[in-house]
VOSE-408460 format. One line per 8 residues: number of its first residue (from 1); for each residue x, y, z of N, C-alpha, C. Coordinates in steps of 0.1 Angstrom, whole numbers, plus 5000, padded with zeros to 4 digits. Last residue first. Layout:
REM residues N
NUM	X/Y/Z/X/Y/Z/X/Y/Z | ...
This chain:
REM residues 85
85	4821/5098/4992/4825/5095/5001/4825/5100/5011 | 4817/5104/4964/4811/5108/4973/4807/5099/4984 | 4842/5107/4949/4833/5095/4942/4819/5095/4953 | 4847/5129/4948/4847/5126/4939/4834/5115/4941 | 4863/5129/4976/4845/5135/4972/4841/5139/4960 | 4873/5106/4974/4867/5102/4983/4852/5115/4977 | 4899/5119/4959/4888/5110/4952/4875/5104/4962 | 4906/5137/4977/4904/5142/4964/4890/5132/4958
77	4918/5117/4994/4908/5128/5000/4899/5133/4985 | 4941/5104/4979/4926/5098/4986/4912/5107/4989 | 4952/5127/4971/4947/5120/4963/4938/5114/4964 | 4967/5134/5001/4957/5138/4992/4948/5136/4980 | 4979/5108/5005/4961/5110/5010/4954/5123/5008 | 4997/5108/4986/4988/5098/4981/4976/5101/4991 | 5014/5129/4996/5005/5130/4984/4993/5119/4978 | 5021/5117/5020/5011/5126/5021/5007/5132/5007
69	5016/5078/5012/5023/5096/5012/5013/5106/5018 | 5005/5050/5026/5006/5062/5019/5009/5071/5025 | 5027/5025/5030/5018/5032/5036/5016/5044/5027 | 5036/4984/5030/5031/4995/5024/5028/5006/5030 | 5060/4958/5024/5053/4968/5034/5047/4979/5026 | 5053/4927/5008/5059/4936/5011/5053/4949/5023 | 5044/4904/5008/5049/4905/4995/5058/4921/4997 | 5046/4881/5034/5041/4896/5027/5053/4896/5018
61	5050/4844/5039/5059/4855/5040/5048/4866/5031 | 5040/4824/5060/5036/4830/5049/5042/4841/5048 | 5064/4806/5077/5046/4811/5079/5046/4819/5064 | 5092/4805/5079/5078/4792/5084/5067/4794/5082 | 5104/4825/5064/5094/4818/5056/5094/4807/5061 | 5107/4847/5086/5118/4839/5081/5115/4824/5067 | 5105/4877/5094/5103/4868/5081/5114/4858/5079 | 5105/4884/5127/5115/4881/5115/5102/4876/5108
53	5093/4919/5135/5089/4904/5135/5101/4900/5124 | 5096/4947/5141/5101/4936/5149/5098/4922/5146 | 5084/4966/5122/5076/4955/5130/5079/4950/5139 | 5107/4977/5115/5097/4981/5119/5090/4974/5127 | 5126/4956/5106/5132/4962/5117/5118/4975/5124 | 5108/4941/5088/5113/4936/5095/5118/4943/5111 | 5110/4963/5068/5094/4955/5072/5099/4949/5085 | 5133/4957/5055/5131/4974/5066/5118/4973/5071
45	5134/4933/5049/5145/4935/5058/5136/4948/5068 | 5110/4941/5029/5112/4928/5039/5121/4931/5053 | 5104/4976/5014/5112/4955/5013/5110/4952/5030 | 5078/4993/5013/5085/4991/5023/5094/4971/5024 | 5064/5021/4992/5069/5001/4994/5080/5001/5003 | 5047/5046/4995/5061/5038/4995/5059/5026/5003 | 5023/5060/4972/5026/5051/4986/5041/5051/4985 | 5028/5083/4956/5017/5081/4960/5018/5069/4974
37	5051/5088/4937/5053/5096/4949/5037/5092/4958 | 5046/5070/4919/5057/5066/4928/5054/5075/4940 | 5020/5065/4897/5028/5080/4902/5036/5071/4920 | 5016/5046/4883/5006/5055/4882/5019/5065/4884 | 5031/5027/4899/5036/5027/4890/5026/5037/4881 | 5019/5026/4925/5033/5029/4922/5038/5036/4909 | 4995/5014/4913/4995/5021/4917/5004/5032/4920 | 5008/4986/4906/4998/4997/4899/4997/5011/4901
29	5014/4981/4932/5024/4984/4928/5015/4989/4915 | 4989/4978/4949/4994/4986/4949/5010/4990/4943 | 4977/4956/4930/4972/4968/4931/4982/4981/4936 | 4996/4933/4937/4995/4941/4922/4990/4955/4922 | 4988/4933/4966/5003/4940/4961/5001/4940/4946 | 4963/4927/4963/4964/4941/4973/4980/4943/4968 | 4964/4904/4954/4956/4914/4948/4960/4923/4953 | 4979/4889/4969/4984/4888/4960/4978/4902/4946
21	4983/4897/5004/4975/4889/4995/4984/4899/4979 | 5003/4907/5023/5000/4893/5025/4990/4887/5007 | 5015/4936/5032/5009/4931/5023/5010/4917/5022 | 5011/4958/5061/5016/4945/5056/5009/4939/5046 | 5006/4992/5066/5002/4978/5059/5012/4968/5059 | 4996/5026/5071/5002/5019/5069/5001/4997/5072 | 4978/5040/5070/4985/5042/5082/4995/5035/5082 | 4966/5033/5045/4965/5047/5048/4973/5049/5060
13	4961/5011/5033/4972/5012/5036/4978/5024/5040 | 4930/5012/5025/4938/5003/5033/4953/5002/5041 | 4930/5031/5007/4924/5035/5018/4932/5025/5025 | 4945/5023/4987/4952/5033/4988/4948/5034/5007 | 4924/5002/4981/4939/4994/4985/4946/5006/4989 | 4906/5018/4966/4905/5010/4982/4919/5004/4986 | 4919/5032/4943/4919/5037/4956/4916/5029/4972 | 4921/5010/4934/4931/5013/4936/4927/5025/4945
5	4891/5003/4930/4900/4992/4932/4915/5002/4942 | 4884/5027/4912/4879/5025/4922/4887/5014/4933 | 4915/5036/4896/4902/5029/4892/4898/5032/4907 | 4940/5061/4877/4936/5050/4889/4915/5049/4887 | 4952/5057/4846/4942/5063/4854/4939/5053/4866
């Protein structure tokens, strides 16, 4: 069952994300792992040709790319007047 937690990391990556912190990628592979069809993880290489930025680890490399589905914002929407948002 997703938590409060997991939906705010869902809200965060609603347009989509670079994941940098170490909470926000457990959470959203939790998440993943709830139901797959709810965000898609985005590896490094295909983070890469999006962004235009290399990862080349001078600087702090993201654990990964993230954005939600359109099943994952219906989910968000769902839980938003659930939890009365």
């Amino acid at each position: 069952m997703l938590k409060q937690e997991h939906y705010e990391v869902m809200k965060a990556v609603k347009d989509g994300a670079t994941i940098y912190g170490y909470v926000d990628a457990k959470r959203l592979r939790e998440v993943q792992k709830f139901d797959s069809e709810l965000i898609e993880i985005i590896g490094l290489k295909d983070l890469e040709e999006i962004t235009g930025e290399e990862y080349n680890g001078a600087e702090q490399l993201p654990y990964f790319g993230a954005i939600l589905t359109g099943k994952g914002k219906e989910v968000l929407n769902n839980s938003n007047s659930e939890f009365g948002q």
